[in-house]
ROSE-4610 file (N, C-alpha, C; in Angstrom, 1 decimal, always signed):
// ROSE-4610
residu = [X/X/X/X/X/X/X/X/X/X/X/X/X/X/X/X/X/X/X/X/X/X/X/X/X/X/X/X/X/X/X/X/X/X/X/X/X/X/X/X/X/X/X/X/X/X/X/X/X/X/X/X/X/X/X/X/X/X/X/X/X/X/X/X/X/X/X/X/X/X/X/X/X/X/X/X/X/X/X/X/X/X/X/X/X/X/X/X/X/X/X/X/X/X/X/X/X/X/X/X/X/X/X/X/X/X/X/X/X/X/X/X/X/X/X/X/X/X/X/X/X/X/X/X/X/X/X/X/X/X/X/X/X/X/X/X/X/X/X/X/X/X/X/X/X/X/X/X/X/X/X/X/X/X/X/X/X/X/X/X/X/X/X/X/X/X/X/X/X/X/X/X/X/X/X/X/X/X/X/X/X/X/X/X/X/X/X/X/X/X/X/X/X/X/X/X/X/X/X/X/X/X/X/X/X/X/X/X/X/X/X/X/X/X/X/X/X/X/X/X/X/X/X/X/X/X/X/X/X/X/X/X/X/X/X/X/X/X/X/X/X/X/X/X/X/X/X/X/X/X/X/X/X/X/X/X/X/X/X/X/X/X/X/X/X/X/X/X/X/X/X/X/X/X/X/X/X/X/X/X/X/X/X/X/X/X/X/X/X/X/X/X/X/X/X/X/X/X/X/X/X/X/X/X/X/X/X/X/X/X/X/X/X/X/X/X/X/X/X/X/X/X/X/X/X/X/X/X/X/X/X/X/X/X/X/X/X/X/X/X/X/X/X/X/X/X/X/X/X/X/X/X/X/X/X/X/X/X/X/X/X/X/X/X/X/X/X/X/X/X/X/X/X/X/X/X/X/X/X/X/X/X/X/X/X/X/X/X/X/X/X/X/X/X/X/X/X/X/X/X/X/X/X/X/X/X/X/X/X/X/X/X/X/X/X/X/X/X/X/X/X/X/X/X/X/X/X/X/X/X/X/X/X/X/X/X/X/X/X/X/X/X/X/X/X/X/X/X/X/X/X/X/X/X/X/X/X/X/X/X/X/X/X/X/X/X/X/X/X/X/X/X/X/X/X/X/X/X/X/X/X/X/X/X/X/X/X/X/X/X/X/X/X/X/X/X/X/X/X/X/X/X/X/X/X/X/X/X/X/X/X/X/X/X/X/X/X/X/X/X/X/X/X/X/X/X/X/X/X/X/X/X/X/X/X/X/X/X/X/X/X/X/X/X/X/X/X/X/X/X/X/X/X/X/X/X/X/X/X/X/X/X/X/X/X/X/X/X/X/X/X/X/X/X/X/X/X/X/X/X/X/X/X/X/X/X/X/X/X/X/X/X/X/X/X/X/X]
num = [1/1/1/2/2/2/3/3/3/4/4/4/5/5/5/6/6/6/7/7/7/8/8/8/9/9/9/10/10/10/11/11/11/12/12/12/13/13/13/14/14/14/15/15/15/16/16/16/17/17/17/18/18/18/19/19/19/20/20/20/21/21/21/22/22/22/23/23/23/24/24/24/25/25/25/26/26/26/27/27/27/28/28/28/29/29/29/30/30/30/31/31/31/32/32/32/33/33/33/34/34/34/35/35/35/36/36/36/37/37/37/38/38/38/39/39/39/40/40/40/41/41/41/42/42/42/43/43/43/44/44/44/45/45/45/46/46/46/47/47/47/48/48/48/49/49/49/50/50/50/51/51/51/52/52/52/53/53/53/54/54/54/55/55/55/56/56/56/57/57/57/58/58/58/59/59/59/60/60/60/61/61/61/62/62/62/63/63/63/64/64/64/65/65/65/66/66/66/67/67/67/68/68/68/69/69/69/70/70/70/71/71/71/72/72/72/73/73/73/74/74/74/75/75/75/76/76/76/77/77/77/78/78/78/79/79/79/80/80/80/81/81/81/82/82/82/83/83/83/84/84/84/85/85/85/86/86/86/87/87/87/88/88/88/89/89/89/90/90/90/91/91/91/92/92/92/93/93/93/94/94/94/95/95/95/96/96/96/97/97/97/98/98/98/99/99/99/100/100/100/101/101/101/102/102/102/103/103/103/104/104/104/105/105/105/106/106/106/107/107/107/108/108/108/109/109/109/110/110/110/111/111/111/112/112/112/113/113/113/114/114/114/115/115/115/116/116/116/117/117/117/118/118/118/119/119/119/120/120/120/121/121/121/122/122/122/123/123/123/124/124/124/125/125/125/126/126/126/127/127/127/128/128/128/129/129/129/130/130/130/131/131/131/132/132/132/133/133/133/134/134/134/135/135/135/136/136/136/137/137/137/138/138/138/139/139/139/140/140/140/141/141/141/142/142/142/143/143/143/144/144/144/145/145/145/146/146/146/147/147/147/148/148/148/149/149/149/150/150/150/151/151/151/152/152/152/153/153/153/154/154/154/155/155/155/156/156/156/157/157/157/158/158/158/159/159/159/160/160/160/161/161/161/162/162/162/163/163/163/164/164/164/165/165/165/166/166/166/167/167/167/168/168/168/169/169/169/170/170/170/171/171/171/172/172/172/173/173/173/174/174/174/175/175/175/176/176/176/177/177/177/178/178/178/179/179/179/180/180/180/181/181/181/182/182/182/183/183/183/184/184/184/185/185/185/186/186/186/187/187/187/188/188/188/189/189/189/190/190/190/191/191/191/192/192/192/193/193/193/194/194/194/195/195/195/196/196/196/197/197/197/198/198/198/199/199/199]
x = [-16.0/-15.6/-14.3/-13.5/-11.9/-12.2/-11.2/-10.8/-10.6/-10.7/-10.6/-8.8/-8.0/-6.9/-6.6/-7.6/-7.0/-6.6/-7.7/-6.9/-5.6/-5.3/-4.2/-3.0/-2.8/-1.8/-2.5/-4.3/-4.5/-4.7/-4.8/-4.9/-3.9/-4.6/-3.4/-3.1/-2.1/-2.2/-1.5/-2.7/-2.6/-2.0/-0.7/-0.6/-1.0/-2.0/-2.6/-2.7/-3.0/-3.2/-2.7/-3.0/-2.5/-1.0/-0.7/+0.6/+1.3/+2.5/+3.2/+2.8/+2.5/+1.2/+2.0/+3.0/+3.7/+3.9/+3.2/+2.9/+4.3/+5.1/+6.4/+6.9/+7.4/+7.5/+7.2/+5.7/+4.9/+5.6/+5.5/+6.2/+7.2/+8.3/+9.4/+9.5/+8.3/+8.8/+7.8/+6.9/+6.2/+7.3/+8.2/+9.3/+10.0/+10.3/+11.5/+10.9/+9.3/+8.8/+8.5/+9.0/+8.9/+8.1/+7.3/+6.4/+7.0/+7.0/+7.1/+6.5/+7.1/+6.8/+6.6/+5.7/+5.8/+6.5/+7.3/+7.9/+8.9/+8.8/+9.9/+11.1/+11.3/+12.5/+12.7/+11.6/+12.0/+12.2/+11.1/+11.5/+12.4/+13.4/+14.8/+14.5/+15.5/+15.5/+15.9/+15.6/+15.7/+15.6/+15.9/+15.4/+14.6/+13.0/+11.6/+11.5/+12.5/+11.8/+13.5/+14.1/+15.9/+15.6/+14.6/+15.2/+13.8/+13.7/+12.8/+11.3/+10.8/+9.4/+8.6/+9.1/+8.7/+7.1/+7.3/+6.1/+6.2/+5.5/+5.3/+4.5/+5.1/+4.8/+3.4/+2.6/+1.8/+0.5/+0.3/-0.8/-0.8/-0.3/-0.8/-1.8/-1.7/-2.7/-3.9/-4.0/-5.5/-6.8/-6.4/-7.4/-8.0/-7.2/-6.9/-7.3/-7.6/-8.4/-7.0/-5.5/-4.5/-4.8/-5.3/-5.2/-4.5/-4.0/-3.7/-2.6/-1.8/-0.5/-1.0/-2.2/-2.6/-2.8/-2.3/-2.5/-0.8/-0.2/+1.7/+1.2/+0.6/+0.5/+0.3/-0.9/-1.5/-0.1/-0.5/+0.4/+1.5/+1.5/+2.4/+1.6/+2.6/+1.9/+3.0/+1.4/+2.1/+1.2/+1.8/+1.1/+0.5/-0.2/-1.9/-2.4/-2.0/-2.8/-3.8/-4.8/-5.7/-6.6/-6.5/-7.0/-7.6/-6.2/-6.7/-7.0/-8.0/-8.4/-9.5/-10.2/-11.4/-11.4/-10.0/-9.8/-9.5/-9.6/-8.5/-10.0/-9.8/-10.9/-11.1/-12.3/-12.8/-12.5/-11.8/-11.6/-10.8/-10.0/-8.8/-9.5/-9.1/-9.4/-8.5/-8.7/-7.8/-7.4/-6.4/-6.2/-5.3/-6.2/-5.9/-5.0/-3.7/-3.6/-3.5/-3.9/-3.9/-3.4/-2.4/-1.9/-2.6/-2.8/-3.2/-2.7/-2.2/-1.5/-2.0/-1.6/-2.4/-2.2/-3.5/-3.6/-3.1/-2.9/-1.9/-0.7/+0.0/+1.5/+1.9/+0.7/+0.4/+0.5/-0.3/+0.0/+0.8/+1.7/+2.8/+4.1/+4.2/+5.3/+4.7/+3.6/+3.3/+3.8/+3.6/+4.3/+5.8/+6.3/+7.8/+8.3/+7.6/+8.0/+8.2/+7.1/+6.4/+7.7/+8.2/+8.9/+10.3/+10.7/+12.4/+12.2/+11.0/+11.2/+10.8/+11.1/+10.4/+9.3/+8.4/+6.8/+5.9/+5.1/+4.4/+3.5/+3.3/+2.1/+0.6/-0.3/-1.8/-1.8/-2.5/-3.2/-3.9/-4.0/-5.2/-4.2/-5.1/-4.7/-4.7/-4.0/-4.1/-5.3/-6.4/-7.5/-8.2/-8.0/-8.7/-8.1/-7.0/-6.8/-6.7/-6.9/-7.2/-8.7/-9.6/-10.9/-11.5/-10.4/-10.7/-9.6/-8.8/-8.3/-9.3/-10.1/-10.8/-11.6/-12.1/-13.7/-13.2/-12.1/-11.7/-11.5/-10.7/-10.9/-11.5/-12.9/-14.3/-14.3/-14.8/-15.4/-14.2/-13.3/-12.5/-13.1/-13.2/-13.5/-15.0/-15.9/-17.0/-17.2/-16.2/-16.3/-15.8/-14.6/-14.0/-14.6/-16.0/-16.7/-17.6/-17.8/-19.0/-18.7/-17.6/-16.5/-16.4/-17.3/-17.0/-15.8/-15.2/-14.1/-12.7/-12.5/-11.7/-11.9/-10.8/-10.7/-9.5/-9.7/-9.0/-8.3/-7.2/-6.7/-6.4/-6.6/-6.0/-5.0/-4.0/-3.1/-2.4/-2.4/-1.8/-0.2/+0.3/+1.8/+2.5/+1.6/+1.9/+2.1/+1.3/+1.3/+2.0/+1.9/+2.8/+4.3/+4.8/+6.4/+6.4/+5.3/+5.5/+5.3/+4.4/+4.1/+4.6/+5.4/+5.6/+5.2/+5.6/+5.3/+4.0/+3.1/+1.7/+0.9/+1.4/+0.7/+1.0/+1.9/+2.9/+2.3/+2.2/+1.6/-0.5/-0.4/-2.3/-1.9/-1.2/-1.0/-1.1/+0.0/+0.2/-0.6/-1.2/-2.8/-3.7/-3.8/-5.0/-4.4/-3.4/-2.6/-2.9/-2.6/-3.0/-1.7/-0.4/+0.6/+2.2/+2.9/+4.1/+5.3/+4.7/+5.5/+6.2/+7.6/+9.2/+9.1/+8.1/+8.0/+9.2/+10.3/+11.5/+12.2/+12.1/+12.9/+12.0/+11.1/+10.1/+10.3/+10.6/+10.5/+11.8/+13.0/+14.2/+14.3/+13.1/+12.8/+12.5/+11.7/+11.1/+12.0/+12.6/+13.3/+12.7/+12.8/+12.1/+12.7/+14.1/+15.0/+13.8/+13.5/+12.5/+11.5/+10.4/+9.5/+9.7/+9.7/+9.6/+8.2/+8.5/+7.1/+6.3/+6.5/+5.8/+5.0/+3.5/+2.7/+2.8/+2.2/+2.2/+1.0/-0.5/-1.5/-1.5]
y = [-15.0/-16.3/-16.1/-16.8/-17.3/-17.2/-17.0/-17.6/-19.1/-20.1/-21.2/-21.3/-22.4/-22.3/-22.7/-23.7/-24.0/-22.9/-21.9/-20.3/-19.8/-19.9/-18.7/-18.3/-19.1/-18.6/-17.4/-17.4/-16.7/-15.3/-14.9/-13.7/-13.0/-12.0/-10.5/-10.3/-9.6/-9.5/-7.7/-6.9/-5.3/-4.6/-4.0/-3.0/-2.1/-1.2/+0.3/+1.0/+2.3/+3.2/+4.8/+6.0/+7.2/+7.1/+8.1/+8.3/+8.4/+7.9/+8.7/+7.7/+6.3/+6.1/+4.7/+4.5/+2.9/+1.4/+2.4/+1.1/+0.8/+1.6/+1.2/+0.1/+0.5/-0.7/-1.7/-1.8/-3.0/-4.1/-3.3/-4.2/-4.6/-3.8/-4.5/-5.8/-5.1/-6.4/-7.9/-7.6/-8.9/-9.6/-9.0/-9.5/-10.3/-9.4/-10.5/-11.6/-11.5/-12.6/-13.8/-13.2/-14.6/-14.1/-13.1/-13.0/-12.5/-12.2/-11.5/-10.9/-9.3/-8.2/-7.9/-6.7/-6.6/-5.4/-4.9/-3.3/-3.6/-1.8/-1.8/-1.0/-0.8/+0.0/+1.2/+1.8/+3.1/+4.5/+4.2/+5.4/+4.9/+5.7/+5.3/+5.7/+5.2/+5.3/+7.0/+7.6/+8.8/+9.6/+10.6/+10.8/+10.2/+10.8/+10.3/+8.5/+8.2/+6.6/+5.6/+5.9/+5.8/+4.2/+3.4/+1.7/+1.3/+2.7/+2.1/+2.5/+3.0/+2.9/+1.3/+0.8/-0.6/-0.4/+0.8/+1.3/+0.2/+0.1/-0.8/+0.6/+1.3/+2.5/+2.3/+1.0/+1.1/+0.9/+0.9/+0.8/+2.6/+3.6/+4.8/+5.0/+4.0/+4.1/+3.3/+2.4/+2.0/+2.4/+3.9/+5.3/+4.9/+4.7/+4.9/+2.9/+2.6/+1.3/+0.5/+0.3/-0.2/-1.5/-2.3/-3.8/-4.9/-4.6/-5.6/-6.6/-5.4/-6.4/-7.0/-6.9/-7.4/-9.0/-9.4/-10.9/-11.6/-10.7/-11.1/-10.7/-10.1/-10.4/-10.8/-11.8/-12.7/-13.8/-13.6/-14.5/-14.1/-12.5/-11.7/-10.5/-9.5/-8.7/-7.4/-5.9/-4.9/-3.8/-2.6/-1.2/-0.5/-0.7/+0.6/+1.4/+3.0/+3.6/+3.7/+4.3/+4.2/+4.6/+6.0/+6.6/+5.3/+4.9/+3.7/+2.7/+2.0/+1.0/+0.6/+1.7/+1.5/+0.9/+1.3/+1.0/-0.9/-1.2/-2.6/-3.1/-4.4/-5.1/-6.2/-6.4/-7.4/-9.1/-9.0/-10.4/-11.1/-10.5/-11.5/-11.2/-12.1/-12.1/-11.1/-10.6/-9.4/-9.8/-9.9/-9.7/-8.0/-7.1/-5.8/-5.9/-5.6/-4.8/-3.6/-3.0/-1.4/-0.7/+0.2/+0.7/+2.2/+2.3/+3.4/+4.3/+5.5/+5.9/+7.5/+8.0/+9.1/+10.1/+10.6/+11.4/+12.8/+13.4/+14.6/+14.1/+13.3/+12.6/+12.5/+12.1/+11.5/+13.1/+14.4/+15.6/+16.2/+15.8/+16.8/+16.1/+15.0/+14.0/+14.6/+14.5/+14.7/+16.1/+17.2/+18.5/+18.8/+17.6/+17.8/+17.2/+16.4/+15.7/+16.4/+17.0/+18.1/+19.3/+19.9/+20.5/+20.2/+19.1/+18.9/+18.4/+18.3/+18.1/+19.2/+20.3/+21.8/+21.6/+21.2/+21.2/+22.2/+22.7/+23.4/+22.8/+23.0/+22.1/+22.2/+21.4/+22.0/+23.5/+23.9/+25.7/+25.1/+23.8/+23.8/+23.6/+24.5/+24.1/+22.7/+22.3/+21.2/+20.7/+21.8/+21.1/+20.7/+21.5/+21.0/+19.9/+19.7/+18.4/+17.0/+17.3/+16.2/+16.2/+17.0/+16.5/+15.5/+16.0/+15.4/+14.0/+13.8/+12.4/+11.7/+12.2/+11.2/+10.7/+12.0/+11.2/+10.6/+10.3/+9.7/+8.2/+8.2/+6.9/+6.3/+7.0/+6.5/+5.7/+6.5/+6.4/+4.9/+4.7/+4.2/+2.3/+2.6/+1.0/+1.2/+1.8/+1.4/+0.7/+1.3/+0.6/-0.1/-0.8/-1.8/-3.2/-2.7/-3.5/-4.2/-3.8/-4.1/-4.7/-4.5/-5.4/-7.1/-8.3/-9.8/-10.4/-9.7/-10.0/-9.7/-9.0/-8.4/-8.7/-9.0/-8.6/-7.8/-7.5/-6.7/-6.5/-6.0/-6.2/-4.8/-4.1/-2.8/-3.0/-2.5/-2.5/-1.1/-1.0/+0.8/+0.8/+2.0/+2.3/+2.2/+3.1/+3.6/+2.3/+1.5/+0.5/-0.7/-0.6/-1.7/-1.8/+0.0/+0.0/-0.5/+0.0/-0.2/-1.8/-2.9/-4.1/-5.2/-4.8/-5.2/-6.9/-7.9/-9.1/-9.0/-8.8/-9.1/-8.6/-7.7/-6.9/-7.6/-8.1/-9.0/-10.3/-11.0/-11.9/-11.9/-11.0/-11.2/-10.8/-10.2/-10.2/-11.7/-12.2/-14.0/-14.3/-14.2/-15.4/-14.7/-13.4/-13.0/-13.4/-12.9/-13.8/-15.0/-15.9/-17.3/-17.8/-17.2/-18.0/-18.3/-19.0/-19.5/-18.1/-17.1/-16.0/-16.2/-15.6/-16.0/-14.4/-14.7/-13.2/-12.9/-13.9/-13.3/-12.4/-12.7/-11.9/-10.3/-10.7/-9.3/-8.5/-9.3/-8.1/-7.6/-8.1/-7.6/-6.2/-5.8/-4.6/-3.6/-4.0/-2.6/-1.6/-0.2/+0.1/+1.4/+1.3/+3.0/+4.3/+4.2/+5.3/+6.3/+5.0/+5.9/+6.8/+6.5/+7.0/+8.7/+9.2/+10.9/+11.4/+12.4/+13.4/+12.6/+12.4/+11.9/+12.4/+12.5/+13.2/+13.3/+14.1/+14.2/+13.8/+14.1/+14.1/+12.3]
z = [+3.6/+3.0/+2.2/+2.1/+1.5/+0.3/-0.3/-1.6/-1.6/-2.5/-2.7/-3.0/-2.1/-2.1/-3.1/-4.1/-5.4/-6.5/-6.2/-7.2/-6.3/-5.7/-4.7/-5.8/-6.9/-7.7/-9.0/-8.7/-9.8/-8.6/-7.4/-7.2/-7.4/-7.1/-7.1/-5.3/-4.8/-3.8/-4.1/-3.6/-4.4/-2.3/-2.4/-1.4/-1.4/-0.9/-1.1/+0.1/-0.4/+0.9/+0.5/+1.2/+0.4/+0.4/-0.6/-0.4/+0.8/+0.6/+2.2/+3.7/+3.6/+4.6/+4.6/+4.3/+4.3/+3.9/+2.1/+1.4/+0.9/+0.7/+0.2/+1.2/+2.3/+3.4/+3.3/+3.2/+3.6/+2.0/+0.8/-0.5/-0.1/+0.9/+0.9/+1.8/+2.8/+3.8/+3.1/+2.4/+1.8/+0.7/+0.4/-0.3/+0.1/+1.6/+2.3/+2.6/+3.1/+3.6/+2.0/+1.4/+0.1/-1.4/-0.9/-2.5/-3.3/-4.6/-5.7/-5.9/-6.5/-6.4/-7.9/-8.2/-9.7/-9.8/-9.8/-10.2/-11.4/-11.9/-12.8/-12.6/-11.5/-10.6/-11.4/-12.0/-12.9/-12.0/-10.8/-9.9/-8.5/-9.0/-8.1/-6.8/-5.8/-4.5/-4.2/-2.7/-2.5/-1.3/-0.9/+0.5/+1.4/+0.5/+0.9/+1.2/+0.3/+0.1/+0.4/+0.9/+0.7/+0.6/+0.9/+0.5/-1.2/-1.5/-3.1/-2.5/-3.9/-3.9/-4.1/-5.2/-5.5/-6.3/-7.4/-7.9/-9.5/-10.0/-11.6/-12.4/-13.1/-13.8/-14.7/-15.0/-15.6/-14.7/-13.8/-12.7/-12.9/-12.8/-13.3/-14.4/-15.3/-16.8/-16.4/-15.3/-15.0/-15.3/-14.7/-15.5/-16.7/-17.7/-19.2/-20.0/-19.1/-19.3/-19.6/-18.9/-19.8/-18.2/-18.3/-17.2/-17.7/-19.3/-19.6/-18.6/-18.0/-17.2/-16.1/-15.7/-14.4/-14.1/-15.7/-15.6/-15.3/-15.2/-14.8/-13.5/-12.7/-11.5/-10.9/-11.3/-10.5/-9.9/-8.4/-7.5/-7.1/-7.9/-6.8/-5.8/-6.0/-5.1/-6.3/-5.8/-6.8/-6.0/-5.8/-5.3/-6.3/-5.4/-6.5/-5.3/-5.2/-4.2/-4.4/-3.4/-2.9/-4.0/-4.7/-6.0/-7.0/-7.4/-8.1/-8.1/-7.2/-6.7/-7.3/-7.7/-8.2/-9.5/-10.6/-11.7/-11.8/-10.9/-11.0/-11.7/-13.1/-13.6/-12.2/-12.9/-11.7/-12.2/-13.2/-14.0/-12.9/-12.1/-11.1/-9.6/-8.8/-7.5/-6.6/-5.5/-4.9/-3.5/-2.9/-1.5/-0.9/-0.9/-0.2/+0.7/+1.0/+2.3/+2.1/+2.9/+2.9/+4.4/+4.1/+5.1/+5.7/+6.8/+7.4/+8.0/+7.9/+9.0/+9.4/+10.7/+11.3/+10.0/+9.4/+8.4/+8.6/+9.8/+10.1/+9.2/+9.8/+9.4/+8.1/+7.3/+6.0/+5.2/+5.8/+4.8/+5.1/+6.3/+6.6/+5.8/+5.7/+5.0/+3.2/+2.9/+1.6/+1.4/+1.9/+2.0/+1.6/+2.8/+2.8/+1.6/+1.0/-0.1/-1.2/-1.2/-2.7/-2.5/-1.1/-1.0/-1.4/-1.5/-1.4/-2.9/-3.7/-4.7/-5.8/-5.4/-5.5/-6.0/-6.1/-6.8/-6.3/-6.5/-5.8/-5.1/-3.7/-2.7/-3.1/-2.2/-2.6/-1.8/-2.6/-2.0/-0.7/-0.1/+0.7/+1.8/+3.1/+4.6/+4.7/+5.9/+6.7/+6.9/+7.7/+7.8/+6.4/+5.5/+4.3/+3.5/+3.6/+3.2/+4.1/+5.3/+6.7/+6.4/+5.9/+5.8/+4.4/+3.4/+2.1/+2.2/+2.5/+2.9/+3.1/+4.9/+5.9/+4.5/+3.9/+3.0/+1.9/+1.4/+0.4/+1.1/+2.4/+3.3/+3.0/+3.4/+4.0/+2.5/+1.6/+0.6/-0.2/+0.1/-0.5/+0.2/+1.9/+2.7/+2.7/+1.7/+1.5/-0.2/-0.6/-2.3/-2.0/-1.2/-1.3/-0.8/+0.4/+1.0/-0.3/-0.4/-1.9/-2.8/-2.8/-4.2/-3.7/-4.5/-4.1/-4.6/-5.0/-5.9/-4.7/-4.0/-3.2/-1.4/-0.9/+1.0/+1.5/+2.1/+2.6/+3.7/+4.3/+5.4/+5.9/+7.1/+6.7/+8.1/+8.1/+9.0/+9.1/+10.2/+10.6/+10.9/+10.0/+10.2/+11.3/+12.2/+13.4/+14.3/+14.3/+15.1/+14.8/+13.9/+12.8/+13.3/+13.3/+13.9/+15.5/+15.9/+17.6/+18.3/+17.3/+17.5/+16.2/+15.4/+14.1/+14.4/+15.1/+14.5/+15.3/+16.0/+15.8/+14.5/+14.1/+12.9/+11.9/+11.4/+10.1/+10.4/+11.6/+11.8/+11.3/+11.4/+11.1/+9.6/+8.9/+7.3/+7.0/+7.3/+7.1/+6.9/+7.9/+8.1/+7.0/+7.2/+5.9/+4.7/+4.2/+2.6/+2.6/+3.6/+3.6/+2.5/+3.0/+2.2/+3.3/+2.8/+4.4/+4.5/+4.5/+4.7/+5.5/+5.4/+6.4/+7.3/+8.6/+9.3/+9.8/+10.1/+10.6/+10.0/+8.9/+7.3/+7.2/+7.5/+7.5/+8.8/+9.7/+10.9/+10.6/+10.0/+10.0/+9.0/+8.4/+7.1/+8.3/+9.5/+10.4/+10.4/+10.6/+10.8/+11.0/+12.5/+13.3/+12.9/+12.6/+12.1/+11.1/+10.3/+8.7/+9.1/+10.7/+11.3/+11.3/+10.1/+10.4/+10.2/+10.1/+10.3/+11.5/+12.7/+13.6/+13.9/+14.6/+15.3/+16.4/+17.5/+18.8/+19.5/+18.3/+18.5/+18.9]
């Protein structure tokens, strides 16, 4: 069941998904297509991210019970990974999109990231952290199931570059708002497609 179109200006519309997995993208292109974004441009553009993260620095304190700002969002749209999803209050209504992408791709991009920004990586293999992803997944579209307050969309990176307006087009219709998809397919940009898989 919908949301009632007479709230559409009190939801949130939240982009999520793990790091690394094409939620920055997806804020940009929901931009072009008309919404407002909530960010505070504090983390600058960069290798990893060369057209902007589009992060709002206080969705980190969610943890820490800080939801106050979550009422300046309502009726836009703002990224909350996957981690913190669980923290969102249930006081506002939610439309998820959540990006997916091949979780190989997703720890080898997180790697290279951790690396060019000298950090130390996780001590854990590939397979160990391709297993704790999958269950954090899982565990992530089974809380989100349960939640009456929230729907969700999930749409995959991968396929997203290779079909972008069928994929952008089923966003539309799930937001249920007059998104300008032309403006949005014009953000796709295959160049960005690194750490590919083969698998």
């Amino acid at each position: 069941m919908g949301f009632d179109p007479r709230l559409r200006s009190e939801v949130i519309t939240v982009v999520s998904g793990l790091p690394r997995s094409g939620t920055s993208m997806m804020m940009k292109m929901l931009e072009a297509g008309g919404l407002a974004c909530l960010t505070d441009s504090k983390r600058l553009p960069d290798e990893d991210n060369p057209r902007g993260y589009y992060e709002f620095e206080r969705v980190k304190k969610l943890p820490e019970g800080d939801c106050d700002w979550l009422i300046d969002a309502r009726g836009k749209v703002v990224k909350v990974v996957s981690t913190l999803l669980e923290y969102l209050t249930t006081v506002y209504p939610y439309k998820i999109v959540y990006m997916q992408r091949n979780t190989l791709e997703v720890v080898h991009s997180q790697r290279q990231m951790l690396s060019r920004l000298q950090q130390t990586p996780q001590p854990l293999s590939d397979e160990q952290l391709l297993a704790l992803l999958r269950k954090h997944e899982a565990q992530v579209q089974a809380w989100v199931a349960c939640q009456p307050g929230m729907e969700i969309c999930y749409v995959s990176y991968n396929e997203l570059l290779d079909e972008p307006r069928a994929h952008l087009e089923r966003v539309r219709q799930f937001l249920d708002v007059p998104l300008d998809l032309q403006s949005m397919l014009q953000v796709v940009d295959p160049g960005l497609y690194r750490n590919r898989s083969e698998s």
